[in-house]
N, C-alpha and C positions, 0 to 999 in steps of 0.2 A: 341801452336804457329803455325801459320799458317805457310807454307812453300812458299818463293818468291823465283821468278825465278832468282830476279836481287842481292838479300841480305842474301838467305841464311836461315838458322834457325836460327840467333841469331840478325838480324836484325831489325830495329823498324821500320815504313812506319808511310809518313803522319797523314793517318788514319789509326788505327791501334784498330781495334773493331769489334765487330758485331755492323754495323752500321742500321741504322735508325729501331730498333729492339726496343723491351720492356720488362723487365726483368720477369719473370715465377713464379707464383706463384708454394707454394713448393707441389714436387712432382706430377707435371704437363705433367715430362716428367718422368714418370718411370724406366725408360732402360737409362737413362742418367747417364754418372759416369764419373768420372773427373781420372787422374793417377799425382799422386805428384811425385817429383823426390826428396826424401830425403827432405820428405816434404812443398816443394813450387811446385804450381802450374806447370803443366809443358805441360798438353795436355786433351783433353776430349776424350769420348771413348761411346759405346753402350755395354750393357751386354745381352749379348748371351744368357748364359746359368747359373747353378751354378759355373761351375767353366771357364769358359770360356769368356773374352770381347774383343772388336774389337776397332782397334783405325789405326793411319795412319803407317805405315811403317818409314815412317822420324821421328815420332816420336820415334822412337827405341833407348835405351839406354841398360843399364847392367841391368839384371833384378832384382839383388838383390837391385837395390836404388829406385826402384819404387812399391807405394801402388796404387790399383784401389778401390776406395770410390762408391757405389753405396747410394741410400735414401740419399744424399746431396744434401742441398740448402745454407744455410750460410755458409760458408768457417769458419767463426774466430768461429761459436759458434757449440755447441752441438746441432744437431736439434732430436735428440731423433732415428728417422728414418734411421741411419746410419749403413751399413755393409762395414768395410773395410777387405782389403787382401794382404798380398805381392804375387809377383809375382814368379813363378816357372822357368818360361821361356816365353821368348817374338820369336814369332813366323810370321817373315817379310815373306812376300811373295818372296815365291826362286827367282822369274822372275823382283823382285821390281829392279829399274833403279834409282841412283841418279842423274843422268845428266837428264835423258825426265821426270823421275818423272812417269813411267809408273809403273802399277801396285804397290801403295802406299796404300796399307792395312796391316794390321798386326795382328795378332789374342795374346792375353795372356793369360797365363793359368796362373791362378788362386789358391794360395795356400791352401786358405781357402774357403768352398763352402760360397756361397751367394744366401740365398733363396728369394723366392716371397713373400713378404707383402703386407700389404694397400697402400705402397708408393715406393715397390719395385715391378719391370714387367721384362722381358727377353722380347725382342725387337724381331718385326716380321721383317722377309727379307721377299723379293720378292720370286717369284719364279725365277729361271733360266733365263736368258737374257729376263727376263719380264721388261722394262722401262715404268714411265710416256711420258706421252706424250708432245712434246712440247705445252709450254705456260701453263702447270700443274703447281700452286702456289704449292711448298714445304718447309717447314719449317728445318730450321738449327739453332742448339742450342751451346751454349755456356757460360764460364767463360774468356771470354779474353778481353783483355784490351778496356777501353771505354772510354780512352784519344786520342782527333785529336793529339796530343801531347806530348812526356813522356812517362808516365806510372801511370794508375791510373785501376786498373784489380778493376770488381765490388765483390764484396763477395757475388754476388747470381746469379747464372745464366740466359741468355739473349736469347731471339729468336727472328727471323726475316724471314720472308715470301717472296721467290724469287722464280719466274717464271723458267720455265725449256727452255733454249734456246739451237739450233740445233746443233748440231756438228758442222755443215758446217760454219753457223753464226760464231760460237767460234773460229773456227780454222780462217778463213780471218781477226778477231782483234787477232789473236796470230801469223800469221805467220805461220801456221802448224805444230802448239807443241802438238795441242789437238789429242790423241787416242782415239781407239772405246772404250778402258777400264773407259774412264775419261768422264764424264757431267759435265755442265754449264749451271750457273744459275745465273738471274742478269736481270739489264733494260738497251740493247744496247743503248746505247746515252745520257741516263740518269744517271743512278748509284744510289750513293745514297741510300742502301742498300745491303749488302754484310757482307760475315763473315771475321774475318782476325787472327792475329796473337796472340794464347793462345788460339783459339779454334778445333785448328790443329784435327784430328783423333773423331770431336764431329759427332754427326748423322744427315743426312741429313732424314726427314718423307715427302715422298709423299705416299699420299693415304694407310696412315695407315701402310706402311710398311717403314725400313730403306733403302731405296736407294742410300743414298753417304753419303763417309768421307769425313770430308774439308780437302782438301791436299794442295792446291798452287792458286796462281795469283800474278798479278803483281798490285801491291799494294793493296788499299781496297776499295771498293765501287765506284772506276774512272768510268767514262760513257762509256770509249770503253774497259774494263779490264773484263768481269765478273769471277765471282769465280769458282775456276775447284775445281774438287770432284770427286773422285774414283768410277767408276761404280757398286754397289754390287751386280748386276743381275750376272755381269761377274766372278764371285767367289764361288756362291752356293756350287759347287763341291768340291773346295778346303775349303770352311769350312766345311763344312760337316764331311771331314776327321778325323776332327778333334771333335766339337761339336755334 
C-alpha cells in the first residue's frame, strides 16, 4: 500500500494502482516478493539475500503476522516457482520519520533461507550514493490495486516505466517535503503513470540495479504529484550490517 501524505496507510485515492503500466509475465522480475499480513496482500518488497528482503519502513507490522513470498506471480494459484518464509524480525530504519516520511526502508529477516532458482534472483543495489541520472526511464513493480475506483488488486504483478525527475523539480510540486534520502519519478504536467497504493516497499530498477522503494505521494498518477521513493544509494552501509 502505498503511503499518502494526505490519508494515511489505510486510505484509498482516486486512482489507486500502478497506473498506465502492463502486467509481467512470470518471473520477469526475479528479486520481486510480495509480504501478506496474515495472508492478504499487504506490501511488495525486493529479496536481498537468503535470508534477508527489503521493503518500506511504513510498511512495518508485528513480525510474526507476515510471510515474504519470493518466485510469485498468480496470487490465488500454485505457480510451482514459489519460496515463502515468515518473518523473524522486521528491521525499520532507526532514523525512519512518520510525519516527513524520511528514511522509509526497512530490511526483514527471514525465517526460512530462500535460494536462487530459474525464477528466483537476489536483487542488485547500486553502489553507495551512486544515483541514475535525471530523465533515466526506471522501472517499478507491483501487486496493487488497478481500480480508478474501489478495490479490484490484480493477481499478477504490474510494471510501469517512469522517468527519474530532479529533487529540485519535486520539491517546488511538494512544497519541500522531498529529502536528499527520497527520488522522484513521474511526467511533470502530465502523469498518467505512477505506482500507488498495495505496491508500497516494491522495487524501483534503474539500470539493472534496485534503486527505490515506493514509499508516498499525494495521490497517483496527478500531473503535478509525481511518486517519492526511498533513495537506496543512501543505505548501502546500513544494509550491509546486516546482509
Amino acid at each position: 500500500m502505498k503511503f499518502f501524505i494526505l490519508a494515511l496507510l489505510v486510505a484509498s485515492a482516486a486512482a489507486d494502482r500502478i497506473i498506465g503500466g502492463a502486467p509481467l509475465s512470470p518471473n520477469q522480475v526475479p528479486y520481486l516478493v510480495n509480504l501478506k499480513r496474515f495472508g492478504s496482500l499487504m506490501c511488495g518488497g525486493s529479496l536481498l539475500s537468503s535470508g534477508y528482503a527489503m521493503s518500506a519502513a511504513h510498511c512495518n507490522t508485528n513480525a510474526a503476522a507476515l510471510t515474504v513470498t519470493a518466485g510469485d506471480h498468480s496470487l490465488s494459484s500454485n505457480d510451482g516457482t514459489e519460496q515463502a518464509s515468515n518473518v523473524v524480525r522486521t528491521i525499520p530504519h532507526p532514523q525512519y520519520n512518520t510525519n516527513t516520511l524520511e528514511n522509509d526502508i526497512m530490511l526483514l529477516q527471514l525465517t526460512s533461507s530462500i535460494s536462487q532458482t530459474s525464477a528466483i534472483r537476489y536483487a542488485t543495489l547500486p553502489a553507495a550514493n551512486v544515483d541514475p541520472a535525471v530523465g533515466t526511464l526506471c522501472n517499478v513493480y507491483g501487486w496493487g490495486n488497478t481500480a480508478i475506483t474501489g478495490s479490484n488488486y490484480p493477481d499478477v504483478p504490474y510494471g510501469v516505466s517512469v522517468p527519474v525527475i530532479s529533487n529540485a523539480d519535486c520539491n517546488s510540486a511538494y512544497g519541500g517535503d522531498i529529502y536528499d534520502d527520497m527520488m522522484c519519478l513521474g511526467y511533470l504536467g502530465q502523469g498518467g503513470k505512477d505506482s500507488c497504493q498495495g505496491d508500497s516497499g516494491g522495487p524501483v530498477n534503474c539500470n539493472g540495479a534496485v534503486h527505490g522503494v515506493v514509499s508516498w505521494g499525494i495521490g497517483c498518477a496527478y500531473p503535478n504529484y509525481p511518486g517519492v521513493y526511498t533513495r537506496v544509494s543512501h543505505y548501502i552501509s546500513w544494509i550491509n550490517q546486516y546482509v
